[in-house]
C-alpha positions as CSV (number, residue, x, y, z in Angstrom):
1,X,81.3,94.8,-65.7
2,X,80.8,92.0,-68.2
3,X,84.8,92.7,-69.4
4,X,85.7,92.1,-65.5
5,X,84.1,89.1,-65.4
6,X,85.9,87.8,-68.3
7,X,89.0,88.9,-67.1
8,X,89.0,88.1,-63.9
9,X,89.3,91.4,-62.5
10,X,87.3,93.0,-59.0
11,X,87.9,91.6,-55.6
12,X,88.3,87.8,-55.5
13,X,89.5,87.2,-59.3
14,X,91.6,85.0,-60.7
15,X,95.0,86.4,-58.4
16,X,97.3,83.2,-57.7
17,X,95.5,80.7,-59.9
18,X,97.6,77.6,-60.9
19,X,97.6,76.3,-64.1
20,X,99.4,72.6,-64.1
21,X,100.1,71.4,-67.7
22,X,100.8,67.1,-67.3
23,X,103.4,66.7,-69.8
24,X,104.9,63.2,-71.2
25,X,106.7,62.2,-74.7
26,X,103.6,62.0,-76.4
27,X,103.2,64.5,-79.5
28,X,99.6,64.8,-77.6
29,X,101.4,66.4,-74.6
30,X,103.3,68.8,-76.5
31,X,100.5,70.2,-78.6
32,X,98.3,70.8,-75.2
33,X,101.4,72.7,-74.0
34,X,101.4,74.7,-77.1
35,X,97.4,74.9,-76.9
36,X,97.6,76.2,-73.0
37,X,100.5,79.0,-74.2
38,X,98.1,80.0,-76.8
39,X,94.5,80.0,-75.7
40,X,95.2,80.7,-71.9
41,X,97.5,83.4,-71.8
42,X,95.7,85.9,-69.8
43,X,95.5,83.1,-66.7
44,X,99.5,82.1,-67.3
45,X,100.9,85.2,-68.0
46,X,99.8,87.9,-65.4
47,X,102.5,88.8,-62.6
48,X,100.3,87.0,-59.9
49,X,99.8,83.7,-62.7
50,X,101.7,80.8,-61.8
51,X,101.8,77.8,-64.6
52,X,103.4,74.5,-63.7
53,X,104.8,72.1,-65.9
54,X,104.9,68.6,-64.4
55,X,105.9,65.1,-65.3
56,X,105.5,61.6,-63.8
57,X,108.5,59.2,-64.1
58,X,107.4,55.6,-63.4
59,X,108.2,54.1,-60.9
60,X,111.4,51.4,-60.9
61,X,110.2,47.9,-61.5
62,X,112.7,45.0,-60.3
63,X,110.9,42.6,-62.4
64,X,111.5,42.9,-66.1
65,X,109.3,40.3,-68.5
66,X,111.1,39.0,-71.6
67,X,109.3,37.6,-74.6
68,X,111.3,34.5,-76.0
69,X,109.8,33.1,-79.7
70,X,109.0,29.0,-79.2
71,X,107.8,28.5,-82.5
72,X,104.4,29.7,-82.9
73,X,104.1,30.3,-79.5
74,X,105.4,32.6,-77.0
75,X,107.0,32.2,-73.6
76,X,107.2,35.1,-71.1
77,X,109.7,34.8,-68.3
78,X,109.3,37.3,-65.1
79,X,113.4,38.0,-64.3
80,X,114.2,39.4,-61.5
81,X,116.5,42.8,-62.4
82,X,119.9,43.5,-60.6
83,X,119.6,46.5,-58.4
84,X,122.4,48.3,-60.9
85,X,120.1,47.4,-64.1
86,X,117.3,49.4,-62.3
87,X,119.5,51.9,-60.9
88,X,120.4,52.2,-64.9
89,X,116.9,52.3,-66.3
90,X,115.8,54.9,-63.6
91,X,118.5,57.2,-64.3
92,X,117.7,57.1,-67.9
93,X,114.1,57.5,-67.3
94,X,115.3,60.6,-64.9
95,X,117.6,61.9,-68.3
96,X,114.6,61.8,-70.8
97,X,112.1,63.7,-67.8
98,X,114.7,66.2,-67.7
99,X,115.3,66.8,-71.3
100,X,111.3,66.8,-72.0
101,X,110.6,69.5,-69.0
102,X,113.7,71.5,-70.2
103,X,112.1,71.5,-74.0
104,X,108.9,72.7,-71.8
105,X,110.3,75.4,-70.4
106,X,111.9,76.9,-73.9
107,X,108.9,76.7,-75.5
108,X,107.2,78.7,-73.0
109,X,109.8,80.9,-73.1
110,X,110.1,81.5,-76.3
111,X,106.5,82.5,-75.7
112,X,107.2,85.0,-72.7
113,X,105.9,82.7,-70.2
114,X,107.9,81.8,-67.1
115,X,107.0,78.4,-65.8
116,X,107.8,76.1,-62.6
117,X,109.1,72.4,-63.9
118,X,108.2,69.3,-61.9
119,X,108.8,66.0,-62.2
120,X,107.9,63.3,-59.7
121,X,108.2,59.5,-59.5
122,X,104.8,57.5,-59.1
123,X,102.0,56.2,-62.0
124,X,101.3,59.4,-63.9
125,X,97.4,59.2,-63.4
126,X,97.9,59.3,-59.1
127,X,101.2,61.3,-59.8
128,X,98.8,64.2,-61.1
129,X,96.3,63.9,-58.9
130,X,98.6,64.2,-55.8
131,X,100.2,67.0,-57.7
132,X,97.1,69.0,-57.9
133,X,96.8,68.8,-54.1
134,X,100.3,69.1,-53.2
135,X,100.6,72.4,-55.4
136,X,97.3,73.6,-54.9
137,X,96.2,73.6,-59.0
138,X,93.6,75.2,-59.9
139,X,93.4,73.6,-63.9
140,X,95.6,70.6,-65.2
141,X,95.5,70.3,-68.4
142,X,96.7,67.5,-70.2
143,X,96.5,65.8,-73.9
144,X,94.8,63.2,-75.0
145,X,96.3,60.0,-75.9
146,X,93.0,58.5,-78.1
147,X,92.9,55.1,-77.5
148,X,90.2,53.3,-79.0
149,X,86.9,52.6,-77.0
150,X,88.9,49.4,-76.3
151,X,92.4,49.9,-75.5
152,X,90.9,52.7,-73.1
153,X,88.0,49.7,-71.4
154,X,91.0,47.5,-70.8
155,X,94.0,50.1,-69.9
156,X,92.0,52.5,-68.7
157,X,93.4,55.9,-69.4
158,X,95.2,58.8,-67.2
159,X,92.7,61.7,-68.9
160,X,89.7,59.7,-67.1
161,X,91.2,58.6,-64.0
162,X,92.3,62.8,-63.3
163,X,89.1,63.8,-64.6
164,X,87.0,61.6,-62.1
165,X,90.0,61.9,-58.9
166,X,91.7,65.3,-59.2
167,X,90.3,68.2,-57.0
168,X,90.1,70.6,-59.8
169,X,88.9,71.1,-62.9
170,X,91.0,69.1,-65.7
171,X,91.0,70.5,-69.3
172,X,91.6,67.7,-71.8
173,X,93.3,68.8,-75.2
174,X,92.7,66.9,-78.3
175,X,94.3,66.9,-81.0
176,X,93.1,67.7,-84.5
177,X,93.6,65.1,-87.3
């Protein structure tokens, strides 16, 4: 009885359970991947398991801020982009999603692990969050970043804002130093 528990066996187990890993270019991100693959196999690997990869692209900004040096101090200039420089910088940002979710996927396979890549456009903290309805996750896991007790009161940071706003349970990975 106890070993059905743990596995999720008997009526009502862990059949269809989502696993979303949030993913960005952060070394943090990788090594949750790598941590999910390792230490959650049974719930991402059974023929019913379904793990998602997914990745936020930010959104295109038309107004770019330049820093321009004035001696000792510093003048910052909103400019207005041309619709072709954001067309430009959201393609790129739409290159290196690509590139990061198709490294995902090898490393899962390398593992044995099929996965389900996607990316969508929006901040990554309401991104996720929408995801995990949208999808229907059950888990996100995601990395974390560790920003100081200050960076993170001012920035605020995406590991908080899914842990107090998604609908399901979010796993935060840190990373050993």
């Amino acid at each position: 009885m106890e070993e059905e528990i743990l596995s999720g066996g008997g009526e009502g187990g862990d059949k269809d359970k989502k696993v979303m890993v949030a993913i960005d270019e952060s070394e943090c991100s990788h090594y949750a991947l790598v941590w999910a693959l390792d230490n959650l196999r049974e719930s991402i690997s059974g023929p019913d398991a379904q793990l998602l990869i997914f990745m936020a692209q930010p959104p295109p900004q038309h107004i770019i801020t330049f820093a321009a040096s004035l001696g000792s101090a510093r003048l910052y200039c909103p400019v207005s982009a041309t619709l072709d420089f954001v067309n430009s910088v959201q393609e790129n940002h739409k290159k290196l999603t690509l590139a990061l979710l198709d490294r995902a996927k090898e490393i899962c396979a390398e593992r044995g692990v099929k996965v389900e890549t996607i990316a969508e456009v929006g901040e990554p903290k309401t991104a996720i969050c929408d995801a995990v309805q949208k999808y229907n996750v059950d888990l996100v896991v995601m990395g974390e970043h560790g920003l100081g007790r200050i960076k993170r009161a001012f920035l605020g940071s995406v590991s908080s804002y899914c842990i107090q706003n998604a609908k399901c349970p979010v796993l935060v990975v840190k990373k050993p130093k």
